[in-house]
Each structure stands twice: as C-alpha cells, then as structure tokens.
Gaussian input, Z-matrix of N, CA and C with variables (Angstrom, degrees):
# hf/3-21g

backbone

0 1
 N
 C     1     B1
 C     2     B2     1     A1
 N     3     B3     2     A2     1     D1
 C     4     B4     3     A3     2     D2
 C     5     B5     4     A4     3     D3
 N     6     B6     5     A5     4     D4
 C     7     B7     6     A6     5     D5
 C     8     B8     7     A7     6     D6
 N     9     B9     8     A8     7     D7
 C    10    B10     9     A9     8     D8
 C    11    B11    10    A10     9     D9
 N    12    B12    11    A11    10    D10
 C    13    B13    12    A12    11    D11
 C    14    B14    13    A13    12    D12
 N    15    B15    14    A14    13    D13
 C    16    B16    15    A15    14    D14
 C    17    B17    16    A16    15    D15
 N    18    B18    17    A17    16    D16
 C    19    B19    18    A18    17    D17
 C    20    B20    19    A19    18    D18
 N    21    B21    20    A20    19    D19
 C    22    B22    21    A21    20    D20
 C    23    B23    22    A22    21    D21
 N    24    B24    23    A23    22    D22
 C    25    B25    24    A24    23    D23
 C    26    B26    25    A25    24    D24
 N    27    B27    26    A26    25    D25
 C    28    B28    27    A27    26    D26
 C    29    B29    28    A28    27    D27
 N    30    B30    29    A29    28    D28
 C    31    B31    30    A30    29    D29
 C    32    B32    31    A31    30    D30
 N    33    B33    32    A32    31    D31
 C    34    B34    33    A33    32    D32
 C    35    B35    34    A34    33    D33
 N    36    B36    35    A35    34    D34
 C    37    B37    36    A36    35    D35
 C    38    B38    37    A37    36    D36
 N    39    B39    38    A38    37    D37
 C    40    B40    39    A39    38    D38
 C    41    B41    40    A40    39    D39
 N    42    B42    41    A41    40    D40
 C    43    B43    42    A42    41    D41
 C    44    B44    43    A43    42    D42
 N    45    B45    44    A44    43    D43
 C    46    B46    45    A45    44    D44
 C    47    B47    46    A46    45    D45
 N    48    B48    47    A47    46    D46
 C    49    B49    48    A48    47    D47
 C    50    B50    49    A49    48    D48
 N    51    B51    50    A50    49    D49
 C    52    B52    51    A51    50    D50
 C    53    B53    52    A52    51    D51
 N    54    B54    53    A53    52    D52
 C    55    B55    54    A54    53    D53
 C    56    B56    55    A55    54    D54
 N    57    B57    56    A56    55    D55
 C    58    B58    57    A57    56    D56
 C    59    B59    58    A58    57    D57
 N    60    B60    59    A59    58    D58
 C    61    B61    60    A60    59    D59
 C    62    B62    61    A61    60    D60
 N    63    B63    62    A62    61    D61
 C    64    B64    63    A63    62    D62
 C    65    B65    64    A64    63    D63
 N    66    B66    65    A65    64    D64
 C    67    B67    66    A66    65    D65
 C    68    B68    67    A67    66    D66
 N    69    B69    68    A68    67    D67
 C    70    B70    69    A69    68    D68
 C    71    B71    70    A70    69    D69
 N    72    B72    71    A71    70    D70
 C    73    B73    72    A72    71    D71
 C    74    B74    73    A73    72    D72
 N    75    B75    74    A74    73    D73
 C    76    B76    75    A75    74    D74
 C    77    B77    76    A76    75    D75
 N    78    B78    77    A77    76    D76
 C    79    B79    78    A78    77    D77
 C    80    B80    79    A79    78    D78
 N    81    B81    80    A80    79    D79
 C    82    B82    81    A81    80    D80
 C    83    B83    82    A82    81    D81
 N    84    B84    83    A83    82    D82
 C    85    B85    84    A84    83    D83
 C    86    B86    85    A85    84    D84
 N    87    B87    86    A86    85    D85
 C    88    B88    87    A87    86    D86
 C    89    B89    88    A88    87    D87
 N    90    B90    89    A89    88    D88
 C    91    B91    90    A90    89    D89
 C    92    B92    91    A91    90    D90
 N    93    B93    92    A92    91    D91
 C    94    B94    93    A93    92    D92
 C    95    B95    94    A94    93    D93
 N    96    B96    95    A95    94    D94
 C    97    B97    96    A96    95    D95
 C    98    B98    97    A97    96    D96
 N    99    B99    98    A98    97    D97
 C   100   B100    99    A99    98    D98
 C   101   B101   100   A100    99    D99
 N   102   B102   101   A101   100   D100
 C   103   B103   102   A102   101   D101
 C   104   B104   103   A103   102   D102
 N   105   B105   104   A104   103   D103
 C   106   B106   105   A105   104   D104
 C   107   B107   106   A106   105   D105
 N   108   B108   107   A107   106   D106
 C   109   B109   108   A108   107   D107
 C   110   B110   109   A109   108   D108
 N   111   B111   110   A110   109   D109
 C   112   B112   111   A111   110   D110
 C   113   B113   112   A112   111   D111
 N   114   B114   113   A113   112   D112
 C   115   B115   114   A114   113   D113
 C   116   B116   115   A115   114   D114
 N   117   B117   116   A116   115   D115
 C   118   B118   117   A117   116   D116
 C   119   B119   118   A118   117   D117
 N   120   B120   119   A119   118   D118
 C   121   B121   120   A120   119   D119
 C   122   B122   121   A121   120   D120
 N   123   B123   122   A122   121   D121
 C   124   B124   123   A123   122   D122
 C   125   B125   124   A124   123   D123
 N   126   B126   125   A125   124   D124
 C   127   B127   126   A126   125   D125
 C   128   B128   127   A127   126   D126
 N   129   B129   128   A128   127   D127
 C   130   B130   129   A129   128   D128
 C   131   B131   130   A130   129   D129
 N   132   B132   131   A131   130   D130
 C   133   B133   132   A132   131   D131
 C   134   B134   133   A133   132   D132
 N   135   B135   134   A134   133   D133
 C   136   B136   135   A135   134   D134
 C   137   B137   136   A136   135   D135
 N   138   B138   137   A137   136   D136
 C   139   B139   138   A138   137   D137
 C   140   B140   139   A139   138   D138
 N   141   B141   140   A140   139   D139
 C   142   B142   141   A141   140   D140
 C   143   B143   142   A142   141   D141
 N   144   B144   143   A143   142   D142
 C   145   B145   144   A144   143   D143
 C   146   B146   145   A145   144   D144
 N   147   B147   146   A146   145   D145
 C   148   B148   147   A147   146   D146
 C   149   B149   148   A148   147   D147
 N   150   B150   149   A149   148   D148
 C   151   B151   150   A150   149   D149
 C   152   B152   151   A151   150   D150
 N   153   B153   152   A152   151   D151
 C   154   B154   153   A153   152   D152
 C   155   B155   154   A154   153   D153
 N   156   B156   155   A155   154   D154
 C   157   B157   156   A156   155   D155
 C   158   B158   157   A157   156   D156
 N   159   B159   158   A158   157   D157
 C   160   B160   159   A159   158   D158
 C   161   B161   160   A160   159   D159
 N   162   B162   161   A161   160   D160
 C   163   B163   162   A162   161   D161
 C   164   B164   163   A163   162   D162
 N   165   B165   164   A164   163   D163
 C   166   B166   165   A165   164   D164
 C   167   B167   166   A166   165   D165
 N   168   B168   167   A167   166   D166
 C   169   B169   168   A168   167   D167
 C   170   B170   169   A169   168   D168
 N   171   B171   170   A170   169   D169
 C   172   B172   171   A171   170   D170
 C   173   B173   172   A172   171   D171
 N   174   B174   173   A173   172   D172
 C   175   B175   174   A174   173   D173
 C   176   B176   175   A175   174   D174
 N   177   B177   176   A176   175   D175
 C   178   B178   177   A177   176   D176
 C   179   B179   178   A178   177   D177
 N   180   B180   179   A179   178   D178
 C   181   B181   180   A180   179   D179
 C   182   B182   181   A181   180   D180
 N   183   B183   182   A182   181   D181
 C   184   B184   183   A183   182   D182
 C   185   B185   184   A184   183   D183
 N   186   B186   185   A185   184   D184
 C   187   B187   186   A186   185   D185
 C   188   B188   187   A187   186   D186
 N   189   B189   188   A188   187   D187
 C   190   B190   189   A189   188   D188
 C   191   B191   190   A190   189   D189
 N   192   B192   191   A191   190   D190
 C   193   B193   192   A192   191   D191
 C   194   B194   193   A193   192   D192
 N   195   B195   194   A194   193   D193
 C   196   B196   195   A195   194   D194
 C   197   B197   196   A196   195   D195
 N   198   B198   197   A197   196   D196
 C   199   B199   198   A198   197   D197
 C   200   B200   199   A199   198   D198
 N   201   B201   200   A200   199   D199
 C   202   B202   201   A201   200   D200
 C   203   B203   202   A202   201   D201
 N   204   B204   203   A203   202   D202
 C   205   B205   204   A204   203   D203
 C   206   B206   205   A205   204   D204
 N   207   B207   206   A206   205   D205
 C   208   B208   207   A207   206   D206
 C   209   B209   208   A208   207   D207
 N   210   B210   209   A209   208   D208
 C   211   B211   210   A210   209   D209
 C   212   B212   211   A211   210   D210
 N   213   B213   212   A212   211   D211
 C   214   B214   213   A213   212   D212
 C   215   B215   214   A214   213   D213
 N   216   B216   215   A215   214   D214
 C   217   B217   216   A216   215   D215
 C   218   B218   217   A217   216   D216
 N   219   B219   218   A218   217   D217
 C   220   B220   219   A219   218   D218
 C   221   B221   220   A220   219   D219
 N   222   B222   221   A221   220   D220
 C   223   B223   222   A222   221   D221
 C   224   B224   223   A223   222   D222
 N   225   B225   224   A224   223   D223
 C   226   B226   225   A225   224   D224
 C   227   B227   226   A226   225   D225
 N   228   B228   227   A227   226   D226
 C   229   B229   228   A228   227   D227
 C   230   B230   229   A229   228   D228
 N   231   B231   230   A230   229   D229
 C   232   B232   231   A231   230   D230
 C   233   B233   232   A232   231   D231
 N   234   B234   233   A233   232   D232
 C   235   B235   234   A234   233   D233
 C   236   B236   235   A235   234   D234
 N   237   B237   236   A236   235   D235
 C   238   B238   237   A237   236   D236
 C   239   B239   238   A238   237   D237
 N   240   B240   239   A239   238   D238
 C   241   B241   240   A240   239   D239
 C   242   B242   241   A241   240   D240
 N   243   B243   242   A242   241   D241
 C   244   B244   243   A243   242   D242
 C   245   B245   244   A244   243   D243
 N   246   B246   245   A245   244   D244
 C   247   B247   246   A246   245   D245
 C   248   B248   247   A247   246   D246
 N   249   B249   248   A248   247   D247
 C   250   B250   249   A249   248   D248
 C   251   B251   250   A250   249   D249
 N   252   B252   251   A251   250   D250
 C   253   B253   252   A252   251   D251
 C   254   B254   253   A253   252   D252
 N   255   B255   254   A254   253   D253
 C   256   B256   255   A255   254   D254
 C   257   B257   256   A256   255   D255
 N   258   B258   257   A257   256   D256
 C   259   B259   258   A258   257   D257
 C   260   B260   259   A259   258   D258
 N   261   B261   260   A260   259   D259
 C   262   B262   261   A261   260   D260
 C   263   B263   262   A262   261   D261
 N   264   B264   263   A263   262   D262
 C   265   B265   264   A264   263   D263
 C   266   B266   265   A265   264   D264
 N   267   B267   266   A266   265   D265
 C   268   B268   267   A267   266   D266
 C   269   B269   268   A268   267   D267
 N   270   B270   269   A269   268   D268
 C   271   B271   270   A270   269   D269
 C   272   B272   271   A271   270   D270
 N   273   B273   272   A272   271   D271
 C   274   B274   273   A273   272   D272
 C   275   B275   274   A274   273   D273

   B1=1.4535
   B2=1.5319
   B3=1.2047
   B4=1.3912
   B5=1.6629
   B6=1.7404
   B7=1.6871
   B8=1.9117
   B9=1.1271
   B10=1.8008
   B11=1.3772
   B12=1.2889
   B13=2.0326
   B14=1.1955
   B15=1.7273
   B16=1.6010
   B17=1.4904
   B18=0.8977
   B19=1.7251
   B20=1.4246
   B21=1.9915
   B22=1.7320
   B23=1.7755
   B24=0.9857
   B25=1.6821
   B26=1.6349
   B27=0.9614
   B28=1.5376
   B29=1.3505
   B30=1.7908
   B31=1.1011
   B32=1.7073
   B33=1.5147
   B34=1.6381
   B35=1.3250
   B36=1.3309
   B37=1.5610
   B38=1.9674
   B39=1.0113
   B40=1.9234
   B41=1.5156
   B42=1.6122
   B43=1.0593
   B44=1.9210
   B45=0.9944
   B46=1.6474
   B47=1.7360
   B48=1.4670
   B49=1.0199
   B50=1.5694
   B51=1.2853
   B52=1.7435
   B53=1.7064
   B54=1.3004
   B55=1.6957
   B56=1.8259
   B57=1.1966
   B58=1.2928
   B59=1.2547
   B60=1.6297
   B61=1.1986
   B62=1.6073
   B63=1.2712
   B64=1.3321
   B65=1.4592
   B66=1.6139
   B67=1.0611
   B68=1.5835
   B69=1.1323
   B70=1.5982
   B71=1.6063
   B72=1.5029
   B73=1.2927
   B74=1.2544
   B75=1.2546
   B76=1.3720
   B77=1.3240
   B78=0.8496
   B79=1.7367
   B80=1.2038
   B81=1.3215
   B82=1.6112
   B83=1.2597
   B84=1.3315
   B85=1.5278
   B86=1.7720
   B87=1.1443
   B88=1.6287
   B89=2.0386
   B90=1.1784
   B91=1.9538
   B92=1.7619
   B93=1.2589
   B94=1.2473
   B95=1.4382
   B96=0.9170
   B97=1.8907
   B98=0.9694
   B99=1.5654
   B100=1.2820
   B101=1.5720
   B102=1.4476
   B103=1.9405
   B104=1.7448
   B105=1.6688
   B106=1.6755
   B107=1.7874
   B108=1.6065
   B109=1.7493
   B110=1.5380
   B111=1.3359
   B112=1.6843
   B113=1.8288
   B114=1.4669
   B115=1.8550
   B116=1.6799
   B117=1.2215
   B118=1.1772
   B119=1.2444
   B120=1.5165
   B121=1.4919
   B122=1.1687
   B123=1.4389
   B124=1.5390
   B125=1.5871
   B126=1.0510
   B127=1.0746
   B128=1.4853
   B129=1.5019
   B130=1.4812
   B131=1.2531
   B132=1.2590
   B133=1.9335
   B134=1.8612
   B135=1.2347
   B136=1.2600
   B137=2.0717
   B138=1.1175
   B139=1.8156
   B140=1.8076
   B141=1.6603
   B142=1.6292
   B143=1.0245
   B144=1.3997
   B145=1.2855
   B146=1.8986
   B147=1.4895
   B148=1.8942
   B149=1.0512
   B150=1.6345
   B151=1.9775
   B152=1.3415
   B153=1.0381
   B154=1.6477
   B155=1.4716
   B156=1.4623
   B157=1.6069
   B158=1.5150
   B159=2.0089
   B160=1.6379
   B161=1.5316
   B162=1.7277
   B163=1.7231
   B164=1.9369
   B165=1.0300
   B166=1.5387
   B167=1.7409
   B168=0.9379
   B169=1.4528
   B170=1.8723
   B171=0.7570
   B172=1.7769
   B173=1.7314
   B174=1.6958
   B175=1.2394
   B176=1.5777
   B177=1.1303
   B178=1.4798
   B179=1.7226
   B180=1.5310
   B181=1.5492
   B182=1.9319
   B183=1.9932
   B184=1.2618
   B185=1.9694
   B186=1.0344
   B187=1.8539
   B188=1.4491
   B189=1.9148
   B190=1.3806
   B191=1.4553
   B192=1.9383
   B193=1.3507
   B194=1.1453
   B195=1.3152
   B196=1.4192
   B197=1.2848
   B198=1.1440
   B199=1.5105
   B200=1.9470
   B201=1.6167
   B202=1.4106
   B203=1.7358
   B204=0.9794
   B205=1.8442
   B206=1.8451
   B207=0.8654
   B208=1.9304
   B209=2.3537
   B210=1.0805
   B211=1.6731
   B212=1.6720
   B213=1.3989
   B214=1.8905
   B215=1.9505
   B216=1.1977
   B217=1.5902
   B218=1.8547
   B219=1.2734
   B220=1.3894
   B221=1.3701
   B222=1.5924
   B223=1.2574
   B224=1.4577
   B225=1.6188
   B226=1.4422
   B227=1.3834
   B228=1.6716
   B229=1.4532
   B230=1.3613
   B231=1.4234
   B232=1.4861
   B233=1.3986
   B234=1.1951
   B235=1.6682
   B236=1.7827
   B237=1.7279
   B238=1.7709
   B239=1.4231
   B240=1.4748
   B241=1.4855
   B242=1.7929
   B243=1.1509
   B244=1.8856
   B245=1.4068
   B246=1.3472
   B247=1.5730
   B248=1.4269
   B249=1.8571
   B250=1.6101
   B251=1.1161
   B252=1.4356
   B253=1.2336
   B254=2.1372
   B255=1.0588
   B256=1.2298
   B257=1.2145
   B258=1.5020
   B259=2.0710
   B260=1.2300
   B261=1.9417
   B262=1.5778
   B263=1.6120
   B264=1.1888
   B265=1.6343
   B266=1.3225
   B267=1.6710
   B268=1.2640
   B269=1.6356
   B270=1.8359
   B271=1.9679
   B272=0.8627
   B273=1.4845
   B274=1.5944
   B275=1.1764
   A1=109.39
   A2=114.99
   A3=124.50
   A4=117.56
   A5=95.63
   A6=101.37
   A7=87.67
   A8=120.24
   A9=113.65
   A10=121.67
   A11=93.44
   A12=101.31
   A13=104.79
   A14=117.97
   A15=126.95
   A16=109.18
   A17=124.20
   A18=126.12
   A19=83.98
   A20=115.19
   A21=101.82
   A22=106.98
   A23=117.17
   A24=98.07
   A25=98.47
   A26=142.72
   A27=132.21
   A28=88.43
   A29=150.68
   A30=163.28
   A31=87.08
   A32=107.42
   A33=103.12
   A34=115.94
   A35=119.82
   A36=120.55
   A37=111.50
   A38=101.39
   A39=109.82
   A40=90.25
   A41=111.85
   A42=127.23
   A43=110.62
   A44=110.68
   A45=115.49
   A46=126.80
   A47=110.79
   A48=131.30
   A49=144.86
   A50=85.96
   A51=131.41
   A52=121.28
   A53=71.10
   A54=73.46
   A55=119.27
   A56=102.26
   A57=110.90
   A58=119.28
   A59=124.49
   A60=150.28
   A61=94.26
   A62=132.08
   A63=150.66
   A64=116.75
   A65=139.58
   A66=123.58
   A67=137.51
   A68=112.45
   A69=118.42
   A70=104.43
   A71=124.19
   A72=151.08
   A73=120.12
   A74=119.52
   A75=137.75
   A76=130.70
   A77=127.25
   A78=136.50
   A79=119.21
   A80=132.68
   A81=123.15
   A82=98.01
   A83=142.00
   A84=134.09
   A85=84.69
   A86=131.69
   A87=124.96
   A88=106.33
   A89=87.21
   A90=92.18
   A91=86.17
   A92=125.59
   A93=104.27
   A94=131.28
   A95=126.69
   A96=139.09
   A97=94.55
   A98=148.10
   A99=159.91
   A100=125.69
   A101=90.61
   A102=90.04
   A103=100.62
   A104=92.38
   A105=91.43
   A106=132.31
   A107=89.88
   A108=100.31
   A109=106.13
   A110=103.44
   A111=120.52
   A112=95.89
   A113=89.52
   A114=101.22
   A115=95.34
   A116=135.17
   A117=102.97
   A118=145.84
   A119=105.31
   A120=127.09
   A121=98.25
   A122=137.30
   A123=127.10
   A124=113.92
   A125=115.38
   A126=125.57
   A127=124.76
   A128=115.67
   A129=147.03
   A130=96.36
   A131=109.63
   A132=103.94
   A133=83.60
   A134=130.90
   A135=112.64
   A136=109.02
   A137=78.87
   A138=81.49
   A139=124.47
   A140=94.85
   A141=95.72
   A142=117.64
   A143=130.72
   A144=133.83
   A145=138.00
   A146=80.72
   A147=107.60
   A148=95.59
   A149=136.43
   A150=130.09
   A151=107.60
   A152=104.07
   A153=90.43
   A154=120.38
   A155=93.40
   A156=112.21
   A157=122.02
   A158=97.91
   A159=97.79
   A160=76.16
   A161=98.16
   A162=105.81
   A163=89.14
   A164=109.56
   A165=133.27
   A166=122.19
   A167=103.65
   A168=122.24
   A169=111.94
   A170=105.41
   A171=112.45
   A172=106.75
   A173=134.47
   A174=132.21
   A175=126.26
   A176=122.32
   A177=108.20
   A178=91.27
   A179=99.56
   A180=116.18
   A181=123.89
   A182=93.75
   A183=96.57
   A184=129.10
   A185=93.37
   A186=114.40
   A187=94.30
   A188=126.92
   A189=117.98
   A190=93.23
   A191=115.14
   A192=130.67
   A193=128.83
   A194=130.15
   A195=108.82
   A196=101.32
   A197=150.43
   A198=161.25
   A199=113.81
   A200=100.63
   A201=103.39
   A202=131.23
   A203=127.22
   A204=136.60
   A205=98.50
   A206=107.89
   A207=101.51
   A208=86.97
   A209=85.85
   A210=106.07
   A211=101.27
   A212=135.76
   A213=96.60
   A214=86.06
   A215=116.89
   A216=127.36
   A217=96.53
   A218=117.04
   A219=118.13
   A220=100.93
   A221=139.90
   A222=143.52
   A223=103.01
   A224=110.73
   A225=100.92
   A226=106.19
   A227=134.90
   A228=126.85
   A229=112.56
   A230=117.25
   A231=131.69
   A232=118.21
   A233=111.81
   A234=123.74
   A235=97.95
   A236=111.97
   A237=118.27
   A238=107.23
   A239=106.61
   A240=95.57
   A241=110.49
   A242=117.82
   A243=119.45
   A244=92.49
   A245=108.21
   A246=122.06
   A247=89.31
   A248=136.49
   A249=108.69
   A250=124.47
   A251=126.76
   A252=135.09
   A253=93.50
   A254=86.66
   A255=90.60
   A256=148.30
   A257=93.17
   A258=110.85
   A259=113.82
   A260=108.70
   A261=96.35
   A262=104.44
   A263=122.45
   A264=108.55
   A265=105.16
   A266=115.74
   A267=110.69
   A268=130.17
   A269=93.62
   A270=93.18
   A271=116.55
   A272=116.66
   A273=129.88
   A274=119.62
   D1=121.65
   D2=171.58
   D3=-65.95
   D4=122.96
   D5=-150.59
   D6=-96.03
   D7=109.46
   D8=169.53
   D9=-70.02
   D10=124.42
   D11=178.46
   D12=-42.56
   D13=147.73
   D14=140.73
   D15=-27.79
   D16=-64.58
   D17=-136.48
   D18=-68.56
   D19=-37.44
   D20=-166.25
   D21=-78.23
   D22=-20.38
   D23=178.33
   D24=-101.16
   D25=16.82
   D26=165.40
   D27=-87.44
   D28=-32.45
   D29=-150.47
   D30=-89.66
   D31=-76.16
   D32=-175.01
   D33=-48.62
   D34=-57.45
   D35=-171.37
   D36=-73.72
   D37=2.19
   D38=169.27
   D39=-79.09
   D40=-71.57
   D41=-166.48
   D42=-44.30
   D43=-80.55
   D44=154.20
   D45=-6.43
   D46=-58.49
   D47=166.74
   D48=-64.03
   D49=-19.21
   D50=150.88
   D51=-65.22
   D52=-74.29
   D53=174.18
   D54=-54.18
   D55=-61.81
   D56=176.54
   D57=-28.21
   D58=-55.07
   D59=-160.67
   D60=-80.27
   D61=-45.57
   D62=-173.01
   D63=-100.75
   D64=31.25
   D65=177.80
   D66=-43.02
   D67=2.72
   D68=-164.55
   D69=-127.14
   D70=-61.81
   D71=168.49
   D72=-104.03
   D73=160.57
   D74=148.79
   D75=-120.04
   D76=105.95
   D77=171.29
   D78=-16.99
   D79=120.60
   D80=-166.50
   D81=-68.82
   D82=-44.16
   D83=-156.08
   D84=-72.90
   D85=-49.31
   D86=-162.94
   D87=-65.74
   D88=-32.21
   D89=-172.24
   D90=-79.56
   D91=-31.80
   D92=170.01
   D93=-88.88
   D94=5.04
   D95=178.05
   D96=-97.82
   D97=-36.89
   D98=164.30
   D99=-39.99
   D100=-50.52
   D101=-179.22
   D102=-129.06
   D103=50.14
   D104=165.14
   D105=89.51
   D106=-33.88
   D107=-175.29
   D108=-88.75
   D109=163.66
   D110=165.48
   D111=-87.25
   D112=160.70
   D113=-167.72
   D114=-68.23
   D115=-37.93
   D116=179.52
   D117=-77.85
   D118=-9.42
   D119=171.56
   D120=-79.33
   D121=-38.12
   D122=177.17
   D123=-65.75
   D124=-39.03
   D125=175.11
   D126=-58.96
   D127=-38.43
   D128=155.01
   D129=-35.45
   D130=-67.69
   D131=-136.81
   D132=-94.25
   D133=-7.36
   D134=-176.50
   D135=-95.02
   D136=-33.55
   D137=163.57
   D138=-62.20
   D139=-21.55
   D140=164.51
   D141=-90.36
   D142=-12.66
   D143=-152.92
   D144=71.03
   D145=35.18
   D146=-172.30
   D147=-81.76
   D148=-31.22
   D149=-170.17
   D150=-90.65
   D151=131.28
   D152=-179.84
   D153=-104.44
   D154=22.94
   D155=178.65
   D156=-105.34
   D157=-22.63
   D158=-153.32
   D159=-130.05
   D160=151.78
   D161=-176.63
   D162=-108.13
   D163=135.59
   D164=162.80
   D165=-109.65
   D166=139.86
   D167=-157.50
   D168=-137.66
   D169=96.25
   D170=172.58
   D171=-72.30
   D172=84.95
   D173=156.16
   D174=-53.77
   D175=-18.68
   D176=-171.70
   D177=-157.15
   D178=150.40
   D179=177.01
   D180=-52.44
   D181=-26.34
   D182=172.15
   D183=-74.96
   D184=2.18
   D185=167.77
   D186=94.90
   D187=35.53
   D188=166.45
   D189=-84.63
   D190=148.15
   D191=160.18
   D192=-145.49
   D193=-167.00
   D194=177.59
   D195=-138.20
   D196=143.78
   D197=-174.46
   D198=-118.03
   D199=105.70
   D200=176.39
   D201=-108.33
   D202=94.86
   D203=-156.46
   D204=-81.93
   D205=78.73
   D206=-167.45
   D207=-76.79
   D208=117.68
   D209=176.55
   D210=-51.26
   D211=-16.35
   D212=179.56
   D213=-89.10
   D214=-62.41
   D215=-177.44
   D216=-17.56
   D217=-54.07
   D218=-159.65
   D219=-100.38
   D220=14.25
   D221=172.38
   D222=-103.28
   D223=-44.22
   D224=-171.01
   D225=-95.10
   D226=14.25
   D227=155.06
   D228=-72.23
   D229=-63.35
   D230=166.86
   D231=-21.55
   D232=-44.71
   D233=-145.41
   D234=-107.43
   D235=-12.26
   D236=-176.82
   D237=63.21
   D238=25.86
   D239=174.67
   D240=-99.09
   D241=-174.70
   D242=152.60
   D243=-128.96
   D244=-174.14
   D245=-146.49
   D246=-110.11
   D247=-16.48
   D248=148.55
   D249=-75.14
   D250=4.23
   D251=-158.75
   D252=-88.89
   D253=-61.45
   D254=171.27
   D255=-88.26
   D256=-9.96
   D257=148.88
   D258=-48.27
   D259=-43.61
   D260=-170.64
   D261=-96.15
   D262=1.45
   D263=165.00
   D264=-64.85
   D265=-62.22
   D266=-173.58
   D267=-38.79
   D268=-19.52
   D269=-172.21
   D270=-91.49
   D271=-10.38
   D272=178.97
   D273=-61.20

C-alpha cells in the first residue's frame, strides 16, 4: 500500500480548507501561497492568461487589472480532477 507523505496531505487539506472557507472565490494572495508563487508573479501570469484557473483582465493602459480565482475551476486543477470526475464521486 502506497504510504502518502505529510507534506502531501497538509498540501490537500490546506487546499480543502480554502475552498471551504472560500466557496465562490479565492483570494489572489491565497491562490498564490498555494501553488508556490509570490502575488505578483501570480498576478503576472494570470493577466496573460498562463493560469488556467484564474481569469485576468488588464482595465486601463496604465497596467491597472483585476485578477479573478473562482474556487471550483481552481479546486479541480489542484486536486487532478475534471468536473465529471467529481460529479460522479459526488453520486456515489
């Protein structure tokens, strides 16, 4: 039986605990402490369209934007699931 490291379920149950707390959104500084980056590099690569979780948006020519992490999109990247994957856990 494959024994899972500490570090990987302190990782899942952070992650989990997030969500929970966040059903709708996630906080850019939290989606970024999460998968490793500082907020402005998250913020970076989501304004190009590098996350494939969080939508980024450039409002004004002076480089103001806004960065949005919607919590299922960024639960089921994290977690290696897709959303039938976890339709059919839920029906079980």
């Amino acid at each position: 039986m494959l024994e899972i490291p500490n570090a990987i379920t302190t990782q899942i149950n952070d992650i989990c605990e997030l969500v929970e707390a966040n059903p709708v959104n996630i906080k850019t500084a939290d989606a970024a402490r999460l998968t490793g980056m500082n907020v402005a590099t998250y913020r970076a690569a989501a304004l190009r369209g590098q996350i494939p979780f969080a939508i980024g948006a450039k409002r004004t020519a002076d480089g103001n934007g806004c960065i949005k992490t919607l919590t299922i999109p960024f639960f089921l990247y994290m977690m290696n699931l897709n959303g039938l994957e976890l339709m059919k856990e839920l029906h079980e």
